[in-house]
C-alpha positions in Angstrom: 22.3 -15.9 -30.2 20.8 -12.9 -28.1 22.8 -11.8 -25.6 22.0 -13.4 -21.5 22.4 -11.4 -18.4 22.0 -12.9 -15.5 22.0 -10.4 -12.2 21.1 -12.2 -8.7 21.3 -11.5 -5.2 21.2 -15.1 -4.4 22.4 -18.0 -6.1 21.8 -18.5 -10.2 18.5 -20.0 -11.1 18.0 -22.6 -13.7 17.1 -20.3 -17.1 14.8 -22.3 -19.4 16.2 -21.4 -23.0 14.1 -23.0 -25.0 12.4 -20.9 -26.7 15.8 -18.7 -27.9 16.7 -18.4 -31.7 19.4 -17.5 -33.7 18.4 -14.2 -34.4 20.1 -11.8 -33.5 17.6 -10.2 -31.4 13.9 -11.8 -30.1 11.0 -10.8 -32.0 8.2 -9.0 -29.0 6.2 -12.4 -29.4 9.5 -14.7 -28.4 10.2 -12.2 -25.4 6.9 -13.1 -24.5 6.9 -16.8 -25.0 10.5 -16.7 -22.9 8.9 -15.3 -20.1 6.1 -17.2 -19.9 8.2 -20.1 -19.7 10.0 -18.7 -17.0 6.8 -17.3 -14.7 9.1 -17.3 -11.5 12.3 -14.8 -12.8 11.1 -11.2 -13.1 12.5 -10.5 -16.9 13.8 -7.4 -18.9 14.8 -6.6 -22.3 17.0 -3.2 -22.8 17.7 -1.2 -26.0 20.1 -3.3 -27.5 17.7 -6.4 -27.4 19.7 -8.2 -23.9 17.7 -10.1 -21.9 18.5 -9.4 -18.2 17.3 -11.8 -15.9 16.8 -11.0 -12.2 15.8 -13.7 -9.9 13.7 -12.9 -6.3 15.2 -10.3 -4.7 16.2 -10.8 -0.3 13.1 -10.6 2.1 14.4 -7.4 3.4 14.3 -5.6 -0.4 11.0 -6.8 -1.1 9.6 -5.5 2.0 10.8 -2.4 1.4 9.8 -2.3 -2.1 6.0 -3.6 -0.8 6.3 -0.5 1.5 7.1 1.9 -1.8 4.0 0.3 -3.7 2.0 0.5 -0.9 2.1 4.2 -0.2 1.6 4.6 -4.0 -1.3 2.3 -4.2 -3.3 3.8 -1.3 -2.8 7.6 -2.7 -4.1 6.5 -6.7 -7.2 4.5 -5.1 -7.9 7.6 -3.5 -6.8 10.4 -6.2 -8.6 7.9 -8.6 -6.7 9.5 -11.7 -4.8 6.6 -12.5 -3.5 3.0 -12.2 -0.8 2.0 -9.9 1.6 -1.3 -11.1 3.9 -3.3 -9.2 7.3 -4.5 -10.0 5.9 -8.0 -11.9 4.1 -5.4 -14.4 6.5 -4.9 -17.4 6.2 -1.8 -20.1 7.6 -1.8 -23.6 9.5 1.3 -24.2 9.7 3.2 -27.2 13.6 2.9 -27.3 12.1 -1.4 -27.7 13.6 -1.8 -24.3 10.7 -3.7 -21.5 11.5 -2.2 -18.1 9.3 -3.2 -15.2 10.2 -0.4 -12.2 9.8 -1.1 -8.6 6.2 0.4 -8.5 4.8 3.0 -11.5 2.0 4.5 -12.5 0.1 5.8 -15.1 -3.1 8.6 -15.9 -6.3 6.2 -16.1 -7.2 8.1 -19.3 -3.6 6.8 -20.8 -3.9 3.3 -19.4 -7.7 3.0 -20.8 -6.6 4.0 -24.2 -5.3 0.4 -25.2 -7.0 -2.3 -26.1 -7.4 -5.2 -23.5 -4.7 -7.4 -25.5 -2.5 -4.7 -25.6 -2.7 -4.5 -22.0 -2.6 -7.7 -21.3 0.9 -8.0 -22.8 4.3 -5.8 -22.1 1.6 -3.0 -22.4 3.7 -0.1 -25.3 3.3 2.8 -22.4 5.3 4.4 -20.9 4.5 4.9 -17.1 4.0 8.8 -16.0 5.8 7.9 -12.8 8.3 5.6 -11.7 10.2 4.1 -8.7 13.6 2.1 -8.7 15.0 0.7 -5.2 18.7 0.3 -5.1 19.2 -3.3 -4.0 22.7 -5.1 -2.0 23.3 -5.9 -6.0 22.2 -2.7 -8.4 24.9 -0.4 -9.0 24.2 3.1 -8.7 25.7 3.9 -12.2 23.5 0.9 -13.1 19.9 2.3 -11.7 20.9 6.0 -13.0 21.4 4.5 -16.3 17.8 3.1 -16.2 16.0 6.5 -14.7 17.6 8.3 -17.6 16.6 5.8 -20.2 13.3 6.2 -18.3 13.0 10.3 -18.8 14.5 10.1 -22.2 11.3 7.4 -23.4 8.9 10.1 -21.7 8.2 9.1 -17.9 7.7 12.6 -16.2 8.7 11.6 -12.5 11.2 9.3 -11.8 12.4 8.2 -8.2 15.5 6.5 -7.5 15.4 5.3 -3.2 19.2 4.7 -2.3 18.8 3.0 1.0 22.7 2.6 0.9 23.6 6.1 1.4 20.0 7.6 2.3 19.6 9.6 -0.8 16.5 10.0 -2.8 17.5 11.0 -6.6 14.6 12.8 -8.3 14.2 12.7 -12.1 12.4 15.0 -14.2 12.2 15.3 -18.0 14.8 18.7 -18.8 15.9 18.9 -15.3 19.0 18.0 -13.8 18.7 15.3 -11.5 17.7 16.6 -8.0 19.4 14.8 -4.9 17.9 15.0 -1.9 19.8 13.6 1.5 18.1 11.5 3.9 14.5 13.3 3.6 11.7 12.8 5.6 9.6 12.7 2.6 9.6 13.3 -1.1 6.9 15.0 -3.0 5.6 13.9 -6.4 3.8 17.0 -6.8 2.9 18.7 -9.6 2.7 15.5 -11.1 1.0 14.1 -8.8 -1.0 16.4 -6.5 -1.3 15.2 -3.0 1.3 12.4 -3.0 4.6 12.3 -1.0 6.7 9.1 -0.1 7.0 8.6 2.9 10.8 7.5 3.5 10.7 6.8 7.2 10.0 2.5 6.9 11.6 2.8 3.4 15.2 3.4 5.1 
């Protein structure tokens, strides 16, 4: 059977596993039919075909995490060069993993280049920019694991927000990781001209 991981801030959730097989791994099209039997868990697949299953995360994360989408949303509606995704939007990886970050986004002309089904599934994109907030329950081996996976697949910008120790690790495809301690703000630039989070309500 494909392998289960549950990760939860709260208590478990009841899993429908229904639509599971024997094979060793899920096919794309029973990844999708698993998650749209389960519209309420926010669902990913890595590399090695594991389904990791992460229930709502505290008030006080998603708050945050609607403060990081927020700032990102306001800055591509008025750069109007690309699309900005929340953390329900999901992205198949080359690697086969489906990752959905806390907030991403991606060049219009990219995002525009698929057909409509295409993005109306586990869209196969990878996002030019992406956030991950460390939650009470993420590991920070865990979430550095993912930004790297996330540069290695071809996302240019990656941020990783640790609230826990104030510490904003930047990614960047042939970079070393840049930390930065307790900043003010953090610029996306040149990759995205203009835009800087704003950590102040993020902390």
């Amino acid at each position: 059977m494909p392998s289960l991981v549950v990760k939860s801030e709260q208590m478990p959730l009841p899993i429908d596993l229904s639509s599971l097989t024997s094979m060793p791994k899920l096919s794309d099209q029973q990844f999708y039919n698993f998650c749209r039997t389960n519209p309420d868990l926010r669902i990913e697949r890595n590399a090695n075909g594991e389904i990791i299953v992460m229930p709502p995360a505290f008030s006080d994360t998603g708050n945050r995490n609607g403060r990081v989408f927020g700032q990102l949303f306001v800055w591509s509606e008025a750069d109007g060069t690309g699309e900005a995704f929340d953390s329900s939007a999901g992205f198949t990886l080359p690697n086969g993993a489906v990752r959905s970050p806390d907030a991403s986004w991606i060049l219009s002309e990219r995002w525009n280049a698929l057909l409509p089904e295409k993005q109306a599934s586990f869209a196969e994109i990878v996002p030019d920019f992406v956030v991950e907030l460390r939650s009470s329950s993420d590991t920070l081996v865990s979430l550095q694991e993912k930004l790297e996976e996330y540069i290695a697949n071809g996302v240019r910008l990656g941020l990783l927000i640790d609230r826990k120790h104030r510490q904003v690790h930047v990614y960047r495809s042939n970079q070393e990781p840049e930390i930065l301690d307790h900043p003010d703000s953090v610029s996306c630039e040149p990759e995205m001209p203009g835009f800087a989070m704003k950590m102040a309500k993020i902390w």
